[in-house]
C-alpha positions as CSV (number, residue, x, y, z in Angstrom):
1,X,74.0,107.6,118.6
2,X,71.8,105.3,116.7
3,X,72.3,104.0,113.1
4,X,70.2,101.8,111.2
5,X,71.4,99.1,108.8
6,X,69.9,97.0,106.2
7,X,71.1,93.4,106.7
8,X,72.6,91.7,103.8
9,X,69.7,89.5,102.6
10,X,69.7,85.9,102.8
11,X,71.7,85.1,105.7
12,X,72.3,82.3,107.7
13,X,72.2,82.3,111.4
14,X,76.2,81.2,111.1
15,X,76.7,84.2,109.4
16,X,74.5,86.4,111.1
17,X,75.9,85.9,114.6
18,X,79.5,86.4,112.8
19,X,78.1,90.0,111.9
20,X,76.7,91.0,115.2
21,X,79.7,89.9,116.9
22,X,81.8,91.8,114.6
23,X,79.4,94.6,115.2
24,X,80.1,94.3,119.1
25,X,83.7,94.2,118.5
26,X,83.8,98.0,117.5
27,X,85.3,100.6,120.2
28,X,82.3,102.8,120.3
29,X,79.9,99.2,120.3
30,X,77.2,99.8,123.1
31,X,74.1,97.6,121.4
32,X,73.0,95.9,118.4
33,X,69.1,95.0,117.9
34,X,68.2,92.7,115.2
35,X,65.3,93.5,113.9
36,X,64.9,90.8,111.0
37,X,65.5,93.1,107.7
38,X,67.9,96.0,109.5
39,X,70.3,96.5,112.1
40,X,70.1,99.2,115.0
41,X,73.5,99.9,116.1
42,X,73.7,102.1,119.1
43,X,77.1,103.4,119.7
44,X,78.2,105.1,122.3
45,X,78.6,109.0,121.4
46,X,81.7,109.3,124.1
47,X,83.9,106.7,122.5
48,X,82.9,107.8,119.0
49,X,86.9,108.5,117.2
50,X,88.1,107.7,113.6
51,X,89.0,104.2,114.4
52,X,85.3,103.6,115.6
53,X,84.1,104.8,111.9
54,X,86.8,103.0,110.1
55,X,85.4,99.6,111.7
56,X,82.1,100.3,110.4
57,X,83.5,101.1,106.9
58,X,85.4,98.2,106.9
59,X,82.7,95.9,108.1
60,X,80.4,97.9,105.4
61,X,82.2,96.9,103.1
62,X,83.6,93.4,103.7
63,X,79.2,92.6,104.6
64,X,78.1,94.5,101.2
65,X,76.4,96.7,103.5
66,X,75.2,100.3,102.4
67,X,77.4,102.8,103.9
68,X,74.9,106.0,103.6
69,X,73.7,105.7,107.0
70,X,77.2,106.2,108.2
71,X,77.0,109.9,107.1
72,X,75.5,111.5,109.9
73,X,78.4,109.6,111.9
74,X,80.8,111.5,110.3
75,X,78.7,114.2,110.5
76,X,79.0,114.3,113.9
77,X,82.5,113.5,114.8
78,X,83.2,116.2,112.1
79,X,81.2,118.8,114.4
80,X,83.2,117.6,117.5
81,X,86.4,118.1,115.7
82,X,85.9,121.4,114.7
């Protein structure tokens, strides 16, 4: 699964290689392309459990990162569950 992210603006390259490793630090984590403006976080949909999605809350909000793309993620694991 893919999601794609608006970067917080104005970043430095300190803080932006703090992110994406913090990005590759979550279980489902399979790739990260920085694409200037947004993120596209790939994750891998085998590995996708709660913990996974918490991490990406988390870093949501600790980044000031909108968290609306992180709806069809719950989406999905909701469909799995059920």
């Amino acid at each position: 699964m893919k999601i794609l992210f608006s970067k917080p603006s104005q970043l430095s390259q300190e803080k932006n290689a703090q992110l994406l490793s913090q990005l590759s630090d979550i279980l489902a984590h399979k790739n990260t392309d920085d694409m200037a403006t947004h993120l596209m976080l790939e994750l891998d949909n085998e590995r996708i459990e709660v913990e996974s999605i918490q991490q990406l809350f988390a870093l949501c909000q600790e980044w000031g990162i909108d968290q609306s793309p992180l709806e069809s993620l719950l989406q999905m694991v909701d469909m799995h569950a059920n």
